[in-house]
PDB file of N, CA, C and O in Angstrom:
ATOM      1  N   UNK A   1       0.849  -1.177   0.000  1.00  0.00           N
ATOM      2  CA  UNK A   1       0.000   0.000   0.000  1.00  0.00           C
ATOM      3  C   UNK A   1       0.894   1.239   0.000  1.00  0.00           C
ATOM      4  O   UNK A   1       1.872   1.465   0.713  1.00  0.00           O
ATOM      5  N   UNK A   2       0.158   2.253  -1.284  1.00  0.00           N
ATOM      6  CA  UNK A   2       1.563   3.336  -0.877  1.00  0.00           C
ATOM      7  C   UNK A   2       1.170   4.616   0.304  1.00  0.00           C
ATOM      8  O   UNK A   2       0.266   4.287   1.073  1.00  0.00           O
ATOM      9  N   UNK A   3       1.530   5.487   0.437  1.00  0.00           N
ATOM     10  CA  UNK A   3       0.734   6.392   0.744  1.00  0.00           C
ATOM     11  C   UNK A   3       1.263   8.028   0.607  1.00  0.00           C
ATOM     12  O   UNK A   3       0.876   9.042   1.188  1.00  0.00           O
ATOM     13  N   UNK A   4       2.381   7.797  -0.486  1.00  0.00           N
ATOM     14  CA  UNK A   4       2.840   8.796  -1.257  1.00  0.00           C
ATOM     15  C   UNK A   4       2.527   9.102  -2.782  1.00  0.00           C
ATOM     16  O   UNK A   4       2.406   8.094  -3.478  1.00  0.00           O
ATOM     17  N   UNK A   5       2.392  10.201  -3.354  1.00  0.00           N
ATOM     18  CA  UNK A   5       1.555  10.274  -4.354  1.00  0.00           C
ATOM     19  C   UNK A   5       2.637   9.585  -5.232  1.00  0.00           C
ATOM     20  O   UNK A   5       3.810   9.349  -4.944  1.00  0.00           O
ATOM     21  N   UNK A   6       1.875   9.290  -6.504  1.00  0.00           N
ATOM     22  CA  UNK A   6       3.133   8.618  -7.497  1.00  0.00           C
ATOM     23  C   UNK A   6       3.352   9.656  -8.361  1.00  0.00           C
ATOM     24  O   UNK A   6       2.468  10.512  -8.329  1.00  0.00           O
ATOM     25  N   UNK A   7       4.304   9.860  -9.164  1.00  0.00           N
ATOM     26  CA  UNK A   7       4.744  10.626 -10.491  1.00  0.00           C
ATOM     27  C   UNK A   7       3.533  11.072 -10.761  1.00  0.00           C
ATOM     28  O   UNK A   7       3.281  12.223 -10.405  1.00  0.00           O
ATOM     29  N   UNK A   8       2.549  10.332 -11.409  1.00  0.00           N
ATOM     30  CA  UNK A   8       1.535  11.129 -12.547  1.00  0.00           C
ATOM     31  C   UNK A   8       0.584  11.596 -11.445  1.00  0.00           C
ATOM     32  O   UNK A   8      -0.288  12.385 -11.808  1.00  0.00           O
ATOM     33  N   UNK A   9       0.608  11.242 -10.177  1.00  0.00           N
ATOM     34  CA  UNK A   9      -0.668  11.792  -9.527  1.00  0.00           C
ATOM     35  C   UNK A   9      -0.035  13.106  -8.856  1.00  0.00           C
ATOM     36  O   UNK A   9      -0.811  13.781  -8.181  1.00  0.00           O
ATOM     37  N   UNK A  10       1.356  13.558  -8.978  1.00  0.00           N
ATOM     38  CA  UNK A  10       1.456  15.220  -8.404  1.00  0.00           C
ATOM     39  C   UNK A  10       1.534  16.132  -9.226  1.00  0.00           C
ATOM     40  O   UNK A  10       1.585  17.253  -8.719  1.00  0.00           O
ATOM     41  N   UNK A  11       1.582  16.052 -10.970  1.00  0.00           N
ATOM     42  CA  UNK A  11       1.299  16.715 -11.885  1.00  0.00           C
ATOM     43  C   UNK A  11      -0.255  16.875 -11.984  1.00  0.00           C
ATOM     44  O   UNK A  11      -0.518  17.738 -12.821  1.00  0.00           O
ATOM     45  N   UNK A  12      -1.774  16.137 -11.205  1.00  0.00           N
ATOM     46  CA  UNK A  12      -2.655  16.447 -11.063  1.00  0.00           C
ATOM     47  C   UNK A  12      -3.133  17.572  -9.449  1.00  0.00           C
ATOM     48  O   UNK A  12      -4.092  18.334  -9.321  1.00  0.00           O
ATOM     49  N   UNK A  13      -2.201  17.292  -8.617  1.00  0.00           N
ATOM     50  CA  UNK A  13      -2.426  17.824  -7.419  1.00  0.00           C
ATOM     51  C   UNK A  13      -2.952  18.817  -7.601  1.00  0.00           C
ATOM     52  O   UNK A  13      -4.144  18.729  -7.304  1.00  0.00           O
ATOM     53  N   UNK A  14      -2.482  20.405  -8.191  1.00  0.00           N
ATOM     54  CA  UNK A  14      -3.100  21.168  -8.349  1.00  0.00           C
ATOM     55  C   UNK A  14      -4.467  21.550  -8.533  1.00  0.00           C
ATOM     56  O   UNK A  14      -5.088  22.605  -8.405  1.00  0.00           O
ATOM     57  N   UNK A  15      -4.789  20.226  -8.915  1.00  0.00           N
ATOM     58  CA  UNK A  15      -6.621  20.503  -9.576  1.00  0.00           C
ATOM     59  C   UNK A  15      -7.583  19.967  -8.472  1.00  0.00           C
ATOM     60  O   UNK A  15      -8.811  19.977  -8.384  1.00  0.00           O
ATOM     61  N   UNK A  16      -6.338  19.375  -7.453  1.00  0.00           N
ATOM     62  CA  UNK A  16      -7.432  19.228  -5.943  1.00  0.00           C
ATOM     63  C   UNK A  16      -7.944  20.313  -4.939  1.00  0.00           C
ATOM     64  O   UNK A  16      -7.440  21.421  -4.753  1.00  0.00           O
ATOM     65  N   UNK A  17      -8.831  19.882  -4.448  1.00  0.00           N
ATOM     66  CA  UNK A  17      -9.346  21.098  -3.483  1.00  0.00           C
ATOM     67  C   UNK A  17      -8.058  21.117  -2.118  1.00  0.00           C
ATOM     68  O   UNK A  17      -7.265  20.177  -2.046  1.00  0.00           O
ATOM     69  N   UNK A  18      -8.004  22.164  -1.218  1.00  0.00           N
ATOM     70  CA  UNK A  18      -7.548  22.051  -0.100  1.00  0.00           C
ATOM     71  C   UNK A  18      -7.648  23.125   1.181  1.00  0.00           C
ATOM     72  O   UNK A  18      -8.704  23.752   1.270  1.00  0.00           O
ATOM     73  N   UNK A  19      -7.070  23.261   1.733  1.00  0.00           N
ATOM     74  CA  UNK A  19      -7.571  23.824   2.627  1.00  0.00           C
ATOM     75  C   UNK A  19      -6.916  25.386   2.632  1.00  0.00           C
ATOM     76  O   UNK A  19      -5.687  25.454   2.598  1.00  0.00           O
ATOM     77  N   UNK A  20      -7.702  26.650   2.674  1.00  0.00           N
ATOM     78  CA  UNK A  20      -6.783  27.769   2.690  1.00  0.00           C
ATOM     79  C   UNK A  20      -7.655  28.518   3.878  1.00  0.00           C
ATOM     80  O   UNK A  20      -8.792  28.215   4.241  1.00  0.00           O
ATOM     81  N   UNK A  21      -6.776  29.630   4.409  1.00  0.00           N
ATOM     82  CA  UNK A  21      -7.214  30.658   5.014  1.00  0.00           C
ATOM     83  C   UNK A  21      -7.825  31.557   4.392  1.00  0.00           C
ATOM     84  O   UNK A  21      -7.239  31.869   3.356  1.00  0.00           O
ATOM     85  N   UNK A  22      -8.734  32.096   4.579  1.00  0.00           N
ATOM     86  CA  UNK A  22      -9.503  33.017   3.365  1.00  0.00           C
ATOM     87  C   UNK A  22      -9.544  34.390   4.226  1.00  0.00           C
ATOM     88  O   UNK A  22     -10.524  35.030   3.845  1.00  0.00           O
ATOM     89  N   UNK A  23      -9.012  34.911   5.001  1.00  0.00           N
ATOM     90  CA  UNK A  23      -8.816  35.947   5.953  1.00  0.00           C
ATOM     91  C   UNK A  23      -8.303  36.278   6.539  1.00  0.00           C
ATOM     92  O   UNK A  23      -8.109  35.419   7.399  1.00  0.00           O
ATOM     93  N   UNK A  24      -7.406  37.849   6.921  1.00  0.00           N
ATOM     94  CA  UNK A  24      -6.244  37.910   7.517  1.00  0.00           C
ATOM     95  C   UNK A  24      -6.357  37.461   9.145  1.00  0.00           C
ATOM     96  O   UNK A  24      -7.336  37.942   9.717  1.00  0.00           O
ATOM     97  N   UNK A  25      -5.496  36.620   9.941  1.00  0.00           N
ATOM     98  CA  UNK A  25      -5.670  36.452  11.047  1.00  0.00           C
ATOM     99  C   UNK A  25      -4.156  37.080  11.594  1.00  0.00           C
ATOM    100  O   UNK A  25      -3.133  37.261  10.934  1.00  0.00           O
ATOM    101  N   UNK A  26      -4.417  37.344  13.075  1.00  0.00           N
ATOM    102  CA  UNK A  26      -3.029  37.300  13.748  1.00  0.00           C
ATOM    103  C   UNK A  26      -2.892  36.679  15.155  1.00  0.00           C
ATOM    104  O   UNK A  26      -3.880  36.510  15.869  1.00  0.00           O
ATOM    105  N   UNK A  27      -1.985  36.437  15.428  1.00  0.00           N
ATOM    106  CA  UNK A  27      -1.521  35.618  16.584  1.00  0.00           C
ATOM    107  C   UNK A  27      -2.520  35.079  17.296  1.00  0.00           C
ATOM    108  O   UNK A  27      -3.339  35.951  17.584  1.00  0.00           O
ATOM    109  N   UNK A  28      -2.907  33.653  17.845  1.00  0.00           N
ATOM    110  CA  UNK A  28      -4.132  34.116  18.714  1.00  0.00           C
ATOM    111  C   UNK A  28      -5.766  33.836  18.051  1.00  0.00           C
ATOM    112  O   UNK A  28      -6.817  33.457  18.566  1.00  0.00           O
ATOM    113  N   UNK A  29      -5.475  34.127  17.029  1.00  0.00           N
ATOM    114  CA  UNK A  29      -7.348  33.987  16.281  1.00  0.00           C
ATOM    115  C   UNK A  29      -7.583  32.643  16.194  1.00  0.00           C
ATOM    116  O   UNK A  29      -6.601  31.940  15.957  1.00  0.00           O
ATOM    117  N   UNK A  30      -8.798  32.041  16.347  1.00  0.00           N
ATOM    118  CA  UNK A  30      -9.089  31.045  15.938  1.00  0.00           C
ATOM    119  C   UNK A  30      -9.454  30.801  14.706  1.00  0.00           C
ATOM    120  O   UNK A  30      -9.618  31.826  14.045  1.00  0.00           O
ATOM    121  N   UNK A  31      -9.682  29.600  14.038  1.00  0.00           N
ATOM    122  CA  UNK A  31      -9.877  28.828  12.707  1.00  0.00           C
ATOM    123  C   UNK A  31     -11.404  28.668  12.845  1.00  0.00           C
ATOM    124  O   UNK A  31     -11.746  27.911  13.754  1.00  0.00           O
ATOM    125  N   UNK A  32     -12.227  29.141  12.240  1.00  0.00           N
ATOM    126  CA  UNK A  32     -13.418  29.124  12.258  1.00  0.00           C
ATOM    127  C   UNK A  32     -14.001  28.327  10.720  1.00  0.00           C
ATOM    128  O   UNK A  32     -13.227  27.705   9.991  1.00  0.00           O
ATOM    129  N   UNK A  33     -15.739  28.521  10.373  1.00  0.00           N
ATOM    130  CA  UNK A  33     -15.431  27.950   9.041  1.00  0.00           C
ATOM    131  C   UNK A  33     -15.763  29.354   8.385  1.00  0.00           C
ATOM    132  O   UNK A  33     -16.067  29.348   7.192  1.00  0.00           O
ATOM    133  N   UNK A  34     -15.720  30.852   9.240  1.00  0.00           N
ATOM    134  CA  UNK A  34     -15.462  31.695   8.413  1.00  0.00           C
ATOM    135  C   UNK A  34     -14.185  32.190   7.756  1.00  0.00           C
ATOM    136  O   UNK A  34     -14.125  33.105   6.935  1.00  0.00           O
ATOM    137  N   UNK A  35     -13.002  31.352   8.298  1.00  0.00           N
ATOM    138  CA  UNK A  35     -12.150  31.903   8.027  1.00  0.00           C
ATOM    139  C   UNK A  35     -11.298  30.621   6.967  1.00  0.00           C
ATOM    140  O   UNK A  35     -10.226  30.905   6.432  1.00  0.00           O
ATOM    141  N   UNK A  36     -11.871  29.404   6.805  1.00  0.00           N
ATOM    142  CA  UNK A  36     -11.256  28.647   6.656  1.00  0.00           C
ATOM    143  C   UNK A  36     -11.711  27.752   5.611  1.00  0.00           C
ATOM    144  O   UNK A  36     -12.594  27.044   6.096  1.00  0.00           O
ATOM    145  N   UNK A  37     -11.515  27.477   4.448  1.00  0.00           N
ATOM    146  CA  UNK A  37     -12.127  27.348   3.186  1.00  0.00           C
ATOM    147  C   UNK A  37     -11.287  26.242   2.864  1.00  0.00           C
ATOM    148  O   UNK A  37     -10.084  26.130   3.102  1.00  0.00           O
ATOM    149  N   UNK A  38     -12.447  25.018   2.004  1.00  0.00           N
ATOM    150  CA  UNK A  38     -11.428  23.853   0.898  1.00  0.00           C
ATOM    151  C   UNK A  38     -11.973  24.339  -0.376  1.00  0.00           C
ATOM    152  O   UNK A  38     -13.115  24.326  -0.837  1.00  0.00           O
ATOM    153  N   UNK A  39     -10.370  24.956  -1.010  1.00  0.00           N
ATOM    154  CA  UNK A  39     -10.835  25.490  -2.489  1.00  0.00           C
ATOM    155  C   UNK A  39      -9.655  24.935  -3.244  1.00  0.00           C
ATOM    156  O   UNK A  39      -8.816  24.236  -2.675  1.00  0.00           O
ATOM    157  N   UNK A  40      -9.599  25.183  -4.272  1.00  0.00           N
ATOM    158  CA  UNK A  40      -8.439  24.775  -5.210  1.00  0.00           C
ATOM    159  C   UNK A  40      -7.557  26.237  -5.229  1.00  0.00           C
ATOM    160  O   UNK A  40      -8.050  27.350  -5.043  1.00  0.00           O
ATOM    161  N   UNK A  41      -6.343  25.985  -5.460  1.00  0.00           N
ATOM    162  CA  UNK A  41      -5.382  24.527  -5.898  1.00  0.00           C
ATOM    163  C   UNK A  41      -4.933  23.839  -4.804  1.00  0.00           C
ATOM    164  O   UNK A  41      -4.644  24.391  -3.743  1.00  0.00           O
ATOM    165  N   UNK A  42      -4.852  22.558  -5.023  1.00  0.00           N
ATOM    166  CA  UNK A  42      -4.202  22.055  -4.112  1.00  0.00           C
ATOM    167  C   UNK A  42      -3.219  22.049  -3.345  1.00  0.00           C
ATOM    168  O   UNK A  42      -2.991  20.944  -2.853  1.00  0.00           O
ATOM    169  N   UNK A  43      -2.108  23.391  -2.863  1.00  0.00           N
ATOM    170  CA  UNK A  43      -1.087  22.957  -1.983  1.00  0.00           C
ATOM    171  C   UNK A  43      -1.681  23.143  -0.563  1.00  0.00           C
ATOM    172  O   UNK A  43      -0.856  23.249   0.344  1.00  0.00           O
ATOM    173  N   UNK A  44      -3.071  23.200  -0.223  1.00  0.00           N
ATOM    174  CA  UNK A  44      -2.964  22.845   1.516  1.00  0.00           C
ATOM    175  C   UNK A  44      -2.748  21.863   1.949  1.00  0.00           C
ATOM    176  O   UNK A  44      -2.045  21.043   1.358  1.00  0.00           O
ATOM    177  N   UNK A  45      -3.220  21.671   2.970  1.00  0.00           N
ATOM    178  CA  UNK A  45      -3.816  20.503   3.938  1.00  0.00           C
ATOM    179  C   UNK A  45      -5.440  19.820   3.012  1.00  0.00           C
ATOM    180  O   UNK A  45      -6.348  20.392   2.409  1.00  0.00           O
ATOM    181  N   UNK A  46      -5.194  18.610   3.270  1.00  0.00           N
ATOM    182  CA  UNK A  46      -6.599  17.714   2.647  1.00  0.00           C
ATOM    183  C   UNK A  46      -7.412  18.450   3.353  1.00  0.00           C
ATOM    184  O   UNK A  46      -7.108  19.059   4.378  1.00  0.00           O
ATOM    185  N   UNK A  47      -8.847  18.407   2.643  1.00  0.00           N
ATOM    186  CA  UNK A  47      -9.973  18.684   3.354  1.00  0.00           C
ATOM    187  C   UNK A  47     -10.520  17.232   4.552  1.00  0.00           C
ATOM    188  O   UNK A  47     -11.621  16.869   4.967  1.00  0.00           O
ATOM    189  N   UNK A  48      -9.489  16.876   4.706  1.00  0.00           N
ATOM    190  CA  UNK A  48     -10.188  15.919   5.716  1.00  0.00           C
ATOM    191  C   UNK A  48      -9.395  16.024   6.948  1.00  0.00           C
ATOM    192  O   UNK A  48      -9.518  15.203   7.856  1.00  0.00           O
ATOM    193  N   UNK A  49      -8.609  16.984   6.996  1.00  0.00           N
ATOM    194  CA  UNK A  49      -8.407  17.710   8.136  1.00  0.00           C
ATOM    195  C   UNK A  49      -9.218  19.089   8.715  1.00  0.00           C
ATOM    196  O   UNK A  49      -8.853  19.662   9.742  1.00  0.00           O
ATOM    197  N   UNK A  50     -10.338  19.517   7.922  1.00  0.00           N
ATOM    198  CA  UNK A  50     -10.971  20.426   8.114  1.00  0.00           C
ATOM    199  C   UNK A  50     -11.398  20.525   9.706  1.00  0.00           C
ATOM    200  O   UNK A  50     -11.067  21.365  10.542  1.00  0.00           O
ATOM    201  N   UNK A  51     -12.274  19.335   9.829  1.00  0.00           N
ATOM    202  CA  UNK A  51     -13.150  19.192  11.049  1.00  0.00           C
ATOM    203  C   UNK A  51     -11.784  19.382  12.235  1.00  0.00           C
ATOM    204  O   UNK A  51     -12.062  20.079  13.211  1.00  0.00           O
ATOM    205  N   UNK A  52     -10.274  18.761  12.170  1.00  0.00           N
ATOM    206  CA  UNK A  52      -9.319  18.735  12.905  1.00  0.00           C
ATOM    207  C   UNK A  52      -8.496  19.990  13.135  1.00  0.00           C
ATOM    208  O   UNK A  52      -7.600  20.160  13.962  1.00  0.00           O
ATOM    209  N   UNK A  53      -8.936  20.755  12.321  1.00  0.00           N
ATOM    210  CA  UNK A  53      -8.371  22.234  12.319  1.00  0.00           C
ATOM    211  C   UNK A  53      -8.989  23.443  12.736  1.00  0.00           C
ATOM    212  O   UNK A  53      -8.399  24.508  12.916  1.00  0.00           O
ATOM    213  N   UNK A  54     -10.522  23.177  12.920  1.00  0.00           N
ATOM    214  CA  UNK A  54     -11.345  24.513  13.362  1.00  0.00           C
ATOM    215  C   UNK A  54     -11.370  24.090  14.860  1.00  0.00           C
ATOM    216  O   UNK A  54     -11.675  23.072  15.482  1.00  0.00           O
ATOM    217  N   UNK A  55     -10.874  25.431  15.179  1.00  0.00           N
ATOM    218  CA  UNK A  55     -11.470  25.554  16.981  1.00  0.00           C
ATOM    219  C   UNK A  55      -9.641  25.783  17.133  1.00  0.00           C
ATOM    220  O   UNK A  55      -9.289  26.538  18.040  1.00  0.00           O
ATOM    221  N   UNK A  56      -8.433  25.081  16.179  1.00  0.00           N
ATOM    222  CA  UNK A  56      -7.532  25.874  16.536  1.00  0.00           C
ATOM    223  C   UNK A  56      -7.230  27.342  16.271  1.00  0.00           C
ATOM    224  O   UNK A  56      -7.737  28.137  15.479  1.00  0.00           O
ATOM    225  N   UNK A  57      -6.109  27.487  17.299  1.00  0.00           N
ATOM    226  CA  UNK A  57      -5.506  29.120  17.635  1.00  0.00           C
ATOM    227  C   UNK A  57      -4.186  28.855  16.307  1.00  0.00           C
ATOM    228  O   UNK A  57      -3.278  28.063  16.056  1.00  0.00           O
ATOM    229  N   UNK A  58      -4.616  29.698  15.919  1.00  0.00           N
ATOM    230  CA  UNK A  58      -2.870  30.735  14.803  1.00  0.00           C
ATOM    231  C   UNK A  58      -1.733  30.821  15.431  1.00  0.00           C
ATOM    232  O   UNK A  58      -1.917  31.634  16.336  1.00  0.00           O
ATOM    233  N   UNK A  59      -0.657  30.438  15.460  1.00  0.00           N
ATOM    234  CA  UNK A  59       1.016  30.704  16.025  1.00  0.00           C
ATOM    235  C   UNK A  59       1.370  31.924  15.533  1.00  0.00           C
ATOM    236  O   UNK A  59       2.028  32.619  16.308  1.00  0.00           O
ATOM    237  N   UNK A  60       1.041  32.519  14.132  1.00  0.00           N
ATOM    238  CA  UNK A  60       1.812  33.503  13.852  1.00  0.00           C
ATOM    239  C   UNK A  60       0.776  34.400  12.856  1.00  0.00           C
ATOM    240  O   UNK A  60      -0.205  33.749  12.495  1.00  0.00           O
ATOM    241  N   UNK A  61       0.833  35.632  12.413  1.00  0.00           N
ATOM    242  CA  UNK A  61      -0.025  36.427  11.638  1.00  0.00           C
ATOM    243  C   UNK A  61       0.092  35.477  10.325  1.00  0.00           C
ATOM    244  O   UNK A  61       1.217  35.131   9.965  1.00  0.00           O
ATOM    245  N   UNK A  62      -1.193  35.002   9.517  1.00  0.00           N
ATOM    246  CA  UNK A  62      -1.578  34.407   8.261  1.00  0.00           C
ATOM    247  C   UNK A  62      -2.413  35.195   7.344  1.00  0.00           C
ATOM    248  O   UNK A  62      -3.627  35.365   7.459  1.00  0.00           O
ATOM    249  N   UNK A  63      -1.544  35.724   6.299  1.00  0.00           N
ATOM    250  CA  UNK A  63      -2.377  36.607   4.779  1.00  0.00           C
ATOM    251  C   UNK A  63      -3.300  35.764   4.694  1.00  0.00           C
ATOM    252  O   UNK A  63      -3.302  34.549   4.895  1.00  0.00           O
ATOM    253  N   UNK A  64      -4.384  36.731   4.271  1.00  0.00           N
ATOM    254  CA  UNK A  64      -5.265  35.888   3.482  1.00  0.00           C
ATOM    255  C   UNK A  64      -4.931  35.049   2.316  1.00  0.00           C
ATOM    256  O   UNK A  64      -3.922  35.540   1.811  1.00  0.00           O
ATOM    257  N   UNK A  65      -5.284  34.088   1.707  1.00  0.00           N
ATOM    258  CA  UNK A  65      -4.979  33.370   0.662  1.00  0.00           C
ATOM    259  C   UNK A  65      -3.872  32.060   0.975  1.00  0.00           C
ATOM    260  O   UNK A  65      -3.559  31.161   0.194  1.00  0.00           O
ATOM    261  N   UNK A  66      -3.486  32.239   2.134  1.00  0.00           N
ATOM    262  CA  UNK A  66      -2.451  31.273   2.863  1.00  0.00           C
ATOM    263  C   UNK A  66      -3.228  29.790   2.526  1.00  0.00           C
ATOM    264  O   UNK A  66      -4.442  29.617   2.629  1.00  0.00           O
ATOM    265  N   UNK A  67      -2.137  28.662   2.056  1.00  0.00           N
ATOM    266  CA  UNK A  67      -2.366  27.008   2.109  1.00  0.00           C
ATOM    267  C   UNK A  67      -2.830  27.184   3.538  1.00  0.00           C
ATOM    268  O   UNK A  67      -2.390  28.196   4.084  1.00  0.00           O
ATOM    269  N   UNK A  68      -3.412  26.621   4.065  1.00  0.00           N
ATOM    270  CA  UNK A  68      -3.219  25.822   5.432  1.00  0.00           C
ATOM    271  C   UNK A  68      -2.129  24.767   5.671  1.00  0.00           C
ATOM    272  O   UNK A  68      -1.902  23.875   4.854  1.00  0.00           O
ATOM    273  N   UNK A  69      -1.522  24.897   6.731  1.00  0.00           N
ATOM    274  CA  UNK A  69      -0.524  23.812   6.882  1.00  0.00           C
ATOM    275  C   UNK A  69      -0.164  24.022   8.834  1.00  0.00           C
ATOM    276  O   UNK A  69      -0.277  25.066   9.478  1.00  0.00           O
ATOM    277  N   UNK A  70       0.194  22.893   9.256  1.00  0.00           N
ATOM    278  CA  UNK A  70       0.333  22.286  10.589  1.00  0.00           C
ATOM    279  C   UNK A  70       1.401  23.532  11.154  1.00  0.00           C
ATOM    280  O   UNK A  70       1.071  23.910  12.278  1.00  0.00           O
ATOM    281  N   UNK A  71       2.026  23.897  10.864  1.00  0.00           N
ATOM    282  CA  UNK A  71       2.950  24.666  11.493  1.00  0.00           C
ATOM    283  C   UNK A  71       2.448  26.679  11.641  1.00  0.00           C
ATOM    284  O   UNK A  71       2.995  27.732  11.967  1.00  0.00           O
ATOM    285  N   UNK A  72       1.257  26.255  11.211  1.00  0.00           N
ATOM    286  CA  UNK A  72       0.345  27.478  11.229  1.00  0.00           C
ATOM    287  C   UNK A  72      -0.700  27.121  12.727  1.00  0.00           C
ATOM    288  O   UNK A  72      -1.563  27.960  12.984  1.00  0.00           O
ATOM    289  N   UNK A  73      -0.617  26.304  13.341  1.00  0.00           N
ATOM    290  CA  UNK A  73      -1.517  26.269  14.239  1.00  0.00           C
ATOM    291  C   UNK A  73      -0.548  25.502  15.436  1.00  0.00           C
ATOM    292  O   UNK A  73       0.469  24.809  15.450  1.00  0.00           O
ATOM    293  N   UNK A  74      -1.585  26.112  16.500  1.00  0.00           N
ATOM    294  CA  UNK A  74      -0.247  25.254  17.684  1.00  0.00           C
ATOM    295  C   UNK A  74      -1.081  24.807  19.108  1.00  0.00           C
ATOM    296  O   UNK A  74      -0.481  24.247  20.025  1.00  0.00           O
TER     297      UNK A  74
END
C-alpha cells in the first residue's frame, strides 16, 4: 500500500481542493469555518483535516490566501 503520491498523480495535485485561510488572522485567532475554506489549488492541507483544524488558535499572523498547513496552528 503506498501512501505517497506517485509521479503522474502530483502533476494532477493542483486541480485538488484544499484547505486555505480566506482571511487575515493574527496571533491568537481562531480557525473558524469563516475563516477557513477547501478550495483549489491544491497545496494545503486535505480537506479531511478540516473538522481537525477549526477551533484551533494561529502561532503567527496568516495573509489571506495562505495554504493551510500544521505549522500554522499550535
Amino acid at each position: 500500500m503506498r501512501y505517497n503520491r506517485t509521479a503522474s498523480e502530483k502533476g494532477s495535485a493542483r486541480f485538488r481542493r484544499s484547505l486555505y485561510i480566506v482571511e487575515d488572522m493574527a496571533p491568537g485567532d481562531v480557525l473558524t469555518s469563516d475563516n477557513l475554506r477547501s478550495i483549489r489549488p491544491g497545496f494545503g492541507l486535505a480537506p479531511k483535516h478540516y473538522e481537525e483544524l477549526l477551533g484551533q488558535k494561529v502561532v503567527r499572523a496568516v495573509a489571506r490566501g495562505t495554504p493551510a498547513s500544521w505549522d500554522l496552528v499550535g
